[in-house]
C-alpha positions as CSV (number, residue, x, y, z in Angstrom):
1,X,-13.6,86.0,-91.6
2,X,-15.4,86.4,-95.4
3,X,-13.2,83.3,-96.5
4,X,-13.1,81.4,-93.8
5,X,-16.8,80.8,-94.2
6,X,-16.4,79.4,-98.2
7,X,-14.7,76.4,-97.2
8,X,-16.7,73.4,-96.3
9,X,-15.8,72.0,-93.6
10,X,-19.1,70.2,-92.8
11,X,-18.9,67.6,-89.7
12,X,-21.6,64.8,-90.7
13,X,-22.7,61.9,-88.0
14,X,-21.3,59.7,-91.0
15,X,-17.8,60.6,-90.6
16,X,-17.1,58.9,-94.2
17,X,-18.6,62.0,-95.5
18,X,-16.1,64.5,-94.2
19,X,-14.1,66.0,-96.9
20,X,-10.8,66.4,-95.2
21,X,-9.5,68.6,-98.3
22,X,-11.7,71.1,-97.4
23,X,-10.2,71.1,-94.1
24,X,-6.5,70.8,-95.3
25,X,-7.4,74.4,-97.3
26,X,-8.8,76.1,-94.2
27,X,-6.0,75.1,-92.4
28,X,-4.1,76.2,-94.8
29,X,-5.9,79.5,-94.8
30,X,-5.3,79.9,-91.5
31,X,-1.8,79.6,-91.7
32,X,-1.6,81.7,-94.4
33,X,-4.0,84.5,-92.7
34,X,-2.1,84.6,-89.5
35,X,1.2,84.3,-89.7
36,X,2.5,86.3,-86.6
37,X,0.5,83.6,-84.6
38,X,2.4,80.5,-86.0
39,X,5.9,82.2,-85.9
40,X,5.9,83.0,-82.6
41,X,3.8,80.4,-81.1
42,X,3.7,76.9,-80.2
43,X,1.5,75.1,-82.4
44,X,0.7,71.5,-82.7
45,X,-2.4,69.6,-84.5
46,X,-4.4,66.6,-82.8
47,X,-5.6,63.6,-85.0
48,X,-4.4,65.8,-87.9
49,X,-7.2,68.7,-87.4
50,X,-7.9,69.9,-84.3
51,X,-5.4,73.0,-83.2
52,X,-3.8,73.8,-80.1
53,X,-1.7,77.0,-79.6
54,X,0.1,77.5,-76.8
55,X,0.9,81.7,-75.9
56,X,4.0,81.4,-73.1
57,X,3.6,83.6,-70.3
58,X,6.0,85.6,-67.9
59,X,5.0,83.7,-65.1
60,X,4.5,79.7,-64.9
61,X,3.3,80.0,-61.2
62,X,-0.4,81.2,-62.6
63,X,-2.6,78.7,-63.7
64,X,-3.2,78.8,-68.0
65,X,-6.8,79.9,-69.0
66,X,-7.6,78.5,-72.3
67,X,-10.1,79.9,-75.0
68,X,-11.5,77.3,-77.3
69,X,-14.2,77.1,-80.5
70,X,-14.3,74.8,-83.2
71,X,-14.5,75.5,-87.1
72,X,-16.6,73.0,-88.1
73,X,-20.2,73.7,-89.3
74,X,-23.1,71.6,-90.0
75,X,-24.8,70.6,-93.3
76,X,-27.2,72.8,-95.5
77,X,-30.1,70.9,-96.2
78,X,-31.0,69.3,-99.4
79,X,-32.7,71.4,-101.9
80,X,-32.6,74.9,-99.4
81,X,-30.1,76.2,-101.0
82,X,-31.8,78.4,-103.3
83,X,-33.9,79.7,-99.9
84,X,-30.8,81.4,-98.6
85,X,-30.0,84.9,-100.4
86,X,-26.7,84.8,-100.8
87,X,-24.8,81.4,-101.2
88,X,-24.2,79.4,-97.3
89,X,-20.5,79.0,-98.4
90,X,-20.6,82.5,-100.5
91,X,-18.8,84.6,-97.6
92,X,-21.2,87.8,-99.0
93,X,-20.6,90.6,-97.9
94,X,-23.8,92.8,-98.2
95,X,-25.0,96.1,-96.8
96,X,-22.8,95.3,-93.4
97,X,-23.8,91.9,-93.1
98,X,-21.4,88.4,-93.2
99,X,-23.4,85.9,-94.6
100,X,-22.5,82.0,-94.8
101,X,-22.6,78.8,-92.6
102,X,-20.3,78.8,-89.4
103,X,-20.9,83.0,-88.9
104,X,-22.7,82.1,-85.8
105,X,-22.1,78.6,-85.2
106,X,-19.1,78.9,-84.7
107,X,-16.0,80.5,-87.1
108,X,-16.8,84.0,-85.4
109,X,-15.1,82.3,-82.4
110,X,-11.9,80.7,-84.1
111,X,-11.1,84.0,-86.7
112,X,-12.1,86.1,-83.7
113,X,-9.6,84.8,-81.5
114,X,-6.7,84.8,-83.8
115,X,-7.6,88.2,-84.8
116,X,-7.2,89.2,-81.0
117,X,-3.6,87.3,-80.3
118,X,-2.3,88.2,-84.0
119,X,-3.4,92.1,-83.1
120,X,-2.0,91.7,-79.6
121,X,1.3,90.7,-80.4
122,X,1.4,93.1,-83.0
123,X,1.0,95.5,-79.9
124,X,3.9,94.1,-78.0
125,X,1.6,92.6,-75.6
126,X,3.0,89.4,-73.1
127,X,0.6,87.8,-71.5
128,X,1.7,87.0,-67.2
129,X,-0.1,83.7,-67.7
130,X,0.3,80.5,-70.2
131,X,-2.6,80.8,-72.6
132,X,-4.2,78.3,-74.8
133,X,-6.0,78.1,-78.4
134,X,-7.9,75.5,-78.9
135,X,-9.8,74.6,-81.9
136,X,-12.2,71.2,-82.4
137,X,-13.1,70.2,-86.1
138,X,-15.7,67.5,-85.0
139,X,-17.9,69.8,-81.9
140,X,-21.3,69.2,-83.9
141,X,-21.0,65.6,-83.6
142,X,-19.4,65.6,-80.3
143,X,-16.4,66.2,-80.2
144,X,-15.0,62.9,-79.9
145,X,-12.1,63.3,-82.2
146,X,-11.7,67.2,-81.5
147,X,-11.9,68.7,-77.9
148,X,-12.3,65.1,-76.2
149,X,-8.8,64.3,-77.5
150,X,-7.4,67.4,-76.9
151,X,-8.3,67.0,-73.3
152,X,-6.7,63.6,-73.2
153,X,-3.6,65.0,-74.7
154,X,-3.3,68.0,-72.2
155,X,-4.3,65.6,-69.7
156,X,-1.4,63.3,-70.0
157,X,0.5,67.0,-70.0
158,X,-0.8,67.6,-66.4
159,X,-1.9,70.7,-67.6
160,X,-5.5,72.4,-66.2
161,X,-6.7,75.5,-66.9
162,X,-8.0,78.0,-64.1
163,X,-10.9,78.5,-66.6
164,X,-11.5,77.8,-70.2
165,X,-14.4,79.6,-72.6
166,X,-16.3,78.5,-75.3
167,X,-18.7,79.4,-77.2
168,X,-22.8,79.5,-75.8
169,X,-24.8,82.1,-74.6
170,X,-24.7,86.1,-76.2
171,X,-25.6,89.4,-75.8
172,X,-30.0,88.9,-76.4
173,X,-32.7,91.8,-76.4
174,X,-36.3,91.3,-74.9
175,X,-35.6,88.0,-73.9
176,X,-35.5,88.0,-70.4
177,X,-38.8,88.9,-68.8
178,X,-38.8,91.9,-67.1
179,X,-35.8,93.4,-68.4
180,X,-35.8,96.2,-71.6
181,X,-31.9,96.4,-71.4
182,X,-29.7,93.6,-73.5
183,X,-28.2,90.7,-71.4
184,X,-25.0,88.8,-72.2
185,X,-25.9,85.4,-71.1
186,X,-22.9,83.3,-70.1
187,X,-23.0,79.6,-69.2
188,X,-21.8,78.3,-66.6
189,X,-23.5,74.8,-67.1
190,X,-25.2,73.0,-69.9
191,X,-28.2,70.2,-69.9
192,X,-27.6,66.9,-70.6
193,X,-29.0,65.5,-73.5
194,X,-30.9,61.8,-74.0
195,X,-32.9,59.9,-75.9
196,X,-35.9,57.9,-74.7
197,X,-37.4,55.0,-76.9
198,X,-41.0,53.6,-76.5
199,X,-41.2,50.7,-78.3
200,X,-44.4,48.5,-78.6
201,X,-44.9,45.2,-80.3
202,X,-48.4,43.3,-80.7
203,X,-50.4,41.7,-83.3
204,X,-51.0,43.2,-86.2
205,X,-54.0,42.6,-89.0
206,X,-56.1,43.8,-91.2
207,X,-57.2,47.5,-90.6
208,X,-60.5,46.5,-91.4
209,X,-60.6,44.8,-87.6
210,X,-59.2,47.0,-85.3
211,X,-58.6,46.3,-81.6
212,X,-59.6,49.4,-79.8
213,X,-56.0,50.5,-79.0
214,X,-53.5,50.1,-81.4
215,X,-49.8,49.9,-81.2
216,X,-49.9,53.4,-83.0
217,X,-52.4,54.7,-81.0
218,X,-50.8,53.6,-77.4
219,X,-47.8,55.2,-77.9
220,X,-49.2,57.8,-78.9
221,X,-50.8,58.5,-76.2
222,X,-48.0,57.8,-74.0
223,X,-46.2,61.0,-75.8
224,X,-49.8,62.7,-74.9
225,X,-49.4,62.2,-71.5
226,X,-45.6,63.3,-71.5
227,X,-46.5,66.2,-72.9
228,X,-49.3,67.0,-70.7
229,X,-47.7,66.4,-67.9
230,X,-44.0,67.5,-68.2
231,X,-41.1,67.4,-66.0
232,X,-41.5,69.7,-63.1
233,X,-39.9,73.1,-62.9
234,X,-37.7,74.6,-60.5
235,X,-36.3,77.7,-60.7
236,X,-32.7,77.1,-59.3
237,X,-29.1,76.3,-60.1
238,X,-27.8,78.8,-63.1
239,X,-31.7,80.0,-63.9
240,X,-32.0,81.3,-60.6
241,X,-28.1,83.0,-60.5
242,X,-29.7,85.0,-63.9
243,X,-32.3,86.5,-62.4
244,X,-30.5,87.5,-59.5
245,X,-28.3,89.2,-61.5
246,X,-31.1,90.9,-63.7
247,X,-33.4,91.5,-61.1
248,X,-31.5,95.2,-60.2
249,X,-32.5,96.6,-63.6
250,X,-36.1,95.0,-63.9
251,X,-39.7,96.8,-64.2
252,X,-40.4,98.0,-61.1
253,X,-43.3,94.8,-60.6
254,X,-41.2,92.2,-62.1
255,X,-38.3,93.3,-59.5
256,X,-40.4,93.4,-56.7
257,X,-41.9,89.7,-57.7
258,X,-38.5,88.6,-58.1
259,X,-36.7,90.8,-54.9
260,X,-39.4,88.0,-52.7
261,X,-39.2,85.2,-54.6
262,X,-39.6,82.8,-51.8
263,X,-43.4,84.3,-51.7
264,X,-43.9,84.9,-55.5
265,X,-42.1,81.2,-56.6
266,X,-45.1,79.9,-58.0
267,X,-46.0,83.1,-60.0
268,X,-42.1,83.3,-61.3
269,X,-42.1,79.9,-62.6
270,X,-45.6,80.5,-64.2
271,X,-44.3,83.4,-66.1
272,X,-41.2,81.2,-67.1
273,X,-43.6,78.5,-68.5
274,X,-45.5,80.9,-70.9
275,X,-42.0,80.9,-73.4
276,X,-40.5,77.6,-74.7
277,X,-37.1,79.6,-73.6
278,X,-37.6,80.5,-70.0
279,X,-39.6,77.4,-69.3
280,X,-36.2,75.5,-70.6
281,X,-34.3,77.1,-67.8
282,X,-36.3,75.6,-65.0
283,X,-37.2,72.0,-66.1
284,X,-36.5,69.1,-67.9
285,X,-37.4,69.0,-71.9
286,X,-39.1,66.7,-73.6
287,X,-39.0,66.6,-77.6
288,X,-40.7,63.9,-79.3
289,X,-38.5,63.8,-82.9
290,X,-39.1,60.5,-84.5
291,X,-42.1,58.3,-85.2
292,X,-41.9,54.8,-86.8
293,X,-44.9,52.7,-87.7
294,X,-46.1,50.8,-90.7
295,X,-45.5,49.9,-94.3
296,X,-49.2,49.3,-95.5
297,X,-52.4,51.6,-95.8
298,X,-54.4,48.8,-95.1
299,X,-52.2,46.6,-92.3
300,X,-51.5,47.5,-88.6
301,X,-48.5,47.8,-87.8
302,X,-46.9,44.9,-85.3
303,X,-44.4,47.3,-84.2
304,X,-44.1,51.2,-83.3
305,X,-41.6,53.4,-81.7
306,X,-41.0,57.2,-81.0
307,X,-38.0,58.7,-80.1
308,X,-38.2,61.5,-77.3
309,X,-35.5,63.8,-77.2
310,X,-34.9,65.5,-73.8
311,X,-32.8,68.2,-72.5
312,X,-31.3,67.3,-68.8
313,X,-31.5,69.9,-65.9
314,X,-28.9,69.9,-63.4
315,X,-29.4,67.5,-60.6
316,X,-31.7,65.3,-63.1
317,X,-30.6,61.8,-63.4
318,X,-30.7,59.3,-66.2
319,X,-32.3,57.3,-63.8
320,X,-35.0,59.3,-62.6
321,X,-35.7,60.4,-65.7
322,X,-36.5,57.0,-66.9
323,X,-38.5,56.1,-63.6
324,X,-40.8,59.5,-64.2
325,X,-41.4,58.0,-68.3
326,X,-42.2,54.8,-66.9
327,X,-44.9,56.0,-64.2
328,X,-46.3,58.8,-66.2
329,X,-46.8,57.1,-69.6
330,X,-48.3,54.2,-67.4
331,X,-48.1,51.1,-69.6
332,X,-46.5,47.7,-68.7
333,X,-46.2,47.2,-72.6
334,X,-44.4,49.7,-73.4
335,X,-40.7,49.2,-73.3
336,X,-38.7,52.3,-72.1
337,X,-34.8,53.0,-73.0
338,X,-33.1,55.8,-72.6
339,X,-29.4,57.0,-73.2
340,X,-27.1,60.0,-73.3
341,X,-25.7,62.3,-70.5
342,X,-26.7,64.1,-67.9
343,X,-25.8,68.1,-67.2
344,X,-22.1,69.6,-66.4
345,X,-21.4,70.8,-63.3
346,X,-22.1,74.5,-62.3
347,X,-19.1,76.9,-62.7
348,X,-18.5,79.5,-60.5
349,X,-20.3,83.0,-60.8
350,X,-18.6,84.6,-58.2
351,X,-15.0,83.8,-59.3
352,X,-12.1,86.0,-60.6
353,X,-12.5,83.8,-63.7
354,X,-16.2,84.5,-64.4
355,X,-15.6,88.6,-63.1
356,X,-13.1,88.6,-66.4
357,X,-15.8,87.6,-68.5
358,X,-18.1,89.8,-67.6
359,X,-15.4,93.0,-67.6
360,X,-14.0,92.3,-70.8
361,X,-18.2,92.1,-71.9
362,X,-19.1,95.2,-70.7
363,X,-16.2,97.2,-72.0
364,X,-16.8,96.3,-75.3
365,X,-21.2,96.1,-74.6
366,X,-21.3,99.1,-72.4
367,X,-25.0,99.1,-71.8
368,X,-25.4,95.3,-71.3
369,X,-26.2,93.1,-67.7
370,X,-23.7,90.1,-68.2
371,X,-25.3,86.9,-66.0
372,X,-24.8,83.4,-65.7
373,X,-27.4,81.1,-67.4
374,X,-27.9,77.3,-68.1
375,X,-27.1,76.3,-71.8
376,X,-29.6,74.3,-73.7
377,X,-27.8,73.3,-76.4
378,X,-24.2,71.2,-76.1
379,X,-20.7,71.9,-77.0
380,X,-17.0,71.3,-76.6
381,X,-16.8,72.7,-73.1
382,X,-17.9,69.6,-71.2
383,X,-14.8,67.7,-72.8
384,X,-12.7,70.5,-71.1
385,X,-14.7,70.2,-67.4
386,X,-11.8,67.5,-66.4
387,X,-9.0,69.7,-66.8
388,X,-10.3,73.3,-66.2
389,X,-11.5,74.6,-62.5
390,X,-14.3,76.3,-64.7
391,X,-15.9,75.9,-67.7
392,X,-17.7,79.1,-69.1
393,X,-19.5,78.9,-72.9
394,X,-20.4,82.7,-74.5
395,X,-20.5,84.3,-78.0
396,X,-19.8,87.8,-77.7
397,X,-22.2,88.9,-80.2
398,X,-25.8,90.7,-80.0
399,X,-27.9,88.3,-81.4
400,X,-31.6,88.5,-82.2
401,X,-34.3,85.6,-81.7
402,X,-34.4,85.6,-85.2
403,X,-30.9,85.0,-85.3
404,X,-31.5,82.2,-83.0
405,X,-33.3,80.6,-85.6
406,X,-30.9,81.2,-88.4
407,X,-27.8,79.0,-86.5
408,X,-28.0,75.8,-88.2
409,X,-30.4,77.1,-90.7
410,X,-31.5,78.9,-93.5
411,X,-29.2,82.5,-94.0
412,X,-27.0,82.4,-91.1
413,X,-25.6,85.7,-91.1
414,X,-23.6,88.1,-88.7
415,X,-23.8,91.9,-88.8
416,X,-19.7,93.2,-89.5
417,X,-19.9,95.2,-86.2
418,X,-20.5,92.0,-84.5
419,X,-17.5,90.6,-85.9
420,X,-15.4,93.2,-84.9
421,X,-16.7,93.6,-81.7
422,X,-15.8,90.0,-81.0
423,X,-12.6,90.4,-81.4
424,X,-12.6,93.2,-79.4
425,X,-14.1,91.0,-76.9
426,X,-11.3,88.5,-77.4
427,X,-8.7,91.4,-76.7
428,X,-10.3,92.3,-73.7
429,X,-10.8,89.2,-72.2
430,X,-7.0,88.6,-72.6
431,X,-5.7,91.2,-71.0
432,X,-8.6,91.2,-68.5
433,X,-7.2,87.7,-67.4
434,X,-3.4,88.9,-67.6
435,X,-3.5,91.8,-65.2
C-alpha cells in the first residue's frame, strides 16, 4: 500500500496532462508486488491502463460477481503542499497512520483487493464462481476511458455480473441521527449530477448610472430564490431503506418517531434538513460554484452567468429539474441550461448479492449496522449498471467526518488497521459470495 501511494497517477479534466510514466511504474509496481495474481490469472489491459483480471471458477453455471476500484487520484492544489504534514505522494508511515493521496480515494480499494486474491490463493482457495478485477485509471473524470470501456469490452463478451462493488459508502460514527452505534453505509444507487447555467445579457454603462436591477444583481437573486426555496424533500427510495434498517438500534424516541413514520413524516424530514448530509438523502441539491461578471470597477457588466451544480435524486428528471429553475427563479430574461445525468437505478437490498455484503462487513466490523444508502458523490459503478443485475458502491473502512473532508484534500490519510481490515473485508466478501 505505502508505495502505491508515491506514484502520481493524477487523472486531470485536461487529459494532455496525464503523465502516463507514472502509470507505466505503478503498473509496473503492481506486477511486481503481486506476482501469484498475474501467474495464475487471466489478465488483460484496456486502452493500455485500465486492468481486468479474470479468477476462473469451478462452476460456469453461476453468474461472475465482479469487484472494481480505480487507481487514479486527483490533483493537490497549487501551493498546499506545504499544508499537508507529510508529503501527499510521501506514502508516510507515522504513528499507525498511511498518509498520501489515493489512501481513501481510492488505492485502499485496488491494493486491498489484490492483497485478498494474492493471500487467497496462497491459501489454496477456488472460488465456485468466475470472478472479476477490475481497475479504471480515469474514475475522477468519468470514467470514459476506464470502467465505460471495460463495460463495452465485457459487453461484446456477453458477460454480466450477478453483482459488482465499488467503492462509496463506509463504516461512519455519529452520523446517522438517532443511532450511537457505527453504520456501514452501502450504496445501492447514486444521484445524478448536472449543471444549470443562468445566463443574462443587457445593456451595460457606466456604474455611475445604474438601472435598478442589474444583470449582476438579477441573477443573483435568482440563486437567492433557489436557495430559499430548494427542491423538496422526500424521504424514500435508498434514504428511507437506511433507516429502516437502523431504526432497530435507535434511541428509544428517534425509534418510536421512525417505527410510525407515516404520522411523524414531516418531523423526520425536518430533522434530516438540519445537516447538509441527511438533508442530501431526501432531496435534490443545489450548489451554486461559479460566478462570471465584469472586467471593469467602473462598467456594468453586459453579461453574467452562474453555474449551479446539483445533485439528482432518484425519480428526478433533467426535465423537471429545469422546469422547477425556470418557475422558481421567475425571470423570462434569464436563459436556463442545464446538462448531465440523472440517478442509477436502485439495487436490490434484499438480495443474496447485497446479504454477502453485509456478512462479509460484519465479520470483519462486528459491532456495526450495515444499510443501504443513496451515494452523493459519482463513480465507476454506473458504467457497470448495463452488465451487472446489481450495482453496490462501499469502502470498508471506519471513517470519520473529518476524514470526509480530507478525501480530495488536504492530508488524506488512512489509519493501518483500516487497511488491513479492508483486505480482510475483501477475503470475506469472496468467500462469502463463493459458498
Amino acid at each position: 500500500m505505502f508505495e502505491s501511494l508515491t506514484y502520481q497517477t493524477i487523472s486531470y479534466q485536461d487529459r494532455k496532462k496525464f503523465n502516463f510514466d507514472e502509470f507505466d511504474r505503478f503498473l509496473a509496481f503492481l506486477e511486481e508486488s503481486f506476482p501469484i495474481v498475474y501467474s495464475q490469472q487471466e489478465f488483460e489491459t484496456v486502452n493500455d491502463y485500465a486492468l481486468v483480471y479474470k479468477w476462473t471458477g469451478t462452476d460456469s453455471n453461476l453468474k461472475p460477481i465482479g469487484l472494481t476500484s480505480h487507481y487514479d487520484v486527483v490533483p493537490v492544489l497549487e501551493r498546499t503542499e506545504s499544508d499537508w504534514e507529510h508529503g501527499p505522494f510521501s506514502g508516510t508511515v507515522s504513528d499507525g497512520v498511511i498518509w498520501g493521496r489515493g489512501t481513501l480515494d481510492d488505492k485502499i480499494g485496488v491494493m486491498g483487493i489484490l492483497e485478498a486474491v494474492q493471500h487467497l490463493v496462497q491459501q489454496g482457495f477456488e472460488p465456485k464462481r468466475d470472478m472479476y478485477f477490475m481497475f479504471g485509471f480515469d474514475e475522477e473524470i468519468g470514467g470514459a476511458e476506464g470502467a465505460k470501456a471495460i463495460v463495452d469490452l465485457l459487453e461484446q463478451r456477453n458477460i454480466t455480473f450477478e453483482y459488482v462493488l465499488d467503492v462509496g459508502g463506509a463504516i461512519v460514527e455519529e452520523m446517522v441521527p438517532g443511532v450511537s452505534q457505527p453504520v456501514g453505509v452501502v450504496g445501492v444507487s447514486e444521484k445524478g449530477s448536472a449543471t444549470a447555467e443562468l445566463s443574462i445579457e443587457g445593456s451595460g454603462g457606466h456604474s455611475s448610472q445604474p438601472n435598478d436591477q442589474t444583470n449582476i444583481g438579477r441573477i443573483a437573486s435568482a440563486i437567492s430564490k433557489l436557495e430559499e426555496t430548494q427542491f423538496k424533500e422526500d424521504l424514500q427510495g435508498p434514504g428511507e431503506d437506511l433507516f429502516e434498517f437502523v431504526a432497530p438500534e435507535m434511541s428509544f424516541g428517534m425509534k418510536y418517531v421512525f417505527a410510525n413514520k407515516t404520522v411523524f413524516e414531516p418531523i423526520i424530514e425536518e430533522i434530516l434538513l438540519d445537516q447538509p448530509a441527511s438533508a442530501a438523502l431526501i432531496r435534490t441539491t443545489i450548489a451554486p460554484t461559479i460566478f462570471q461578471a465584469g472586467e471593469q470597477y467602473n462598467a456594468l457588466p453586459e453579461k453574467a452567468s452562474a453555474i449551479i451544480n446539483l445533485r439528482v435524486m432518484p425519480g428526478d428528471s433533467l426535465r423537471d429539474i429545469k422546469q422547477f429553475i425556470v418557475n422558481t427563479i421567475d425571470d423570462p430574461d434569464i436563459q436556463v441550461t442545464i446538462t448531465g445525468s440523472e440517478a442509477t437505478k436502485v439495487s436490490a437490498s434484499d438480495s443474496n448479492a447485497f446479504q454477502n455484503v453485509q456478512q462479509a462487513a460484519r465479520n470483519v466490523h462486528h459491532d456495526s449496522i450495515i444499510a443501504p444508502y443513496l451515494m452523493f458523490a459519482g463513480s465507476d459503478a454506473k458504467h457497470y449498471e448495463r452488465i451487472s443485475e446489481d450495482t453496490y458502491r462501499f469502502l470498508p473502512a471506519l471513517i470519520t467526518s473529518e476524514d470526509l473532508q480530507r478525501m480530495h484534500g488536504t492530508n488524506e490519510q488512512i489509519s493501518v488497521e483500516n487497511y488491513v481490515n479492508a483486505i480482510k473485508f475483501f477475503i470475506e466478501l469472496i468467500q462469502e459470495s463463493n459458498h
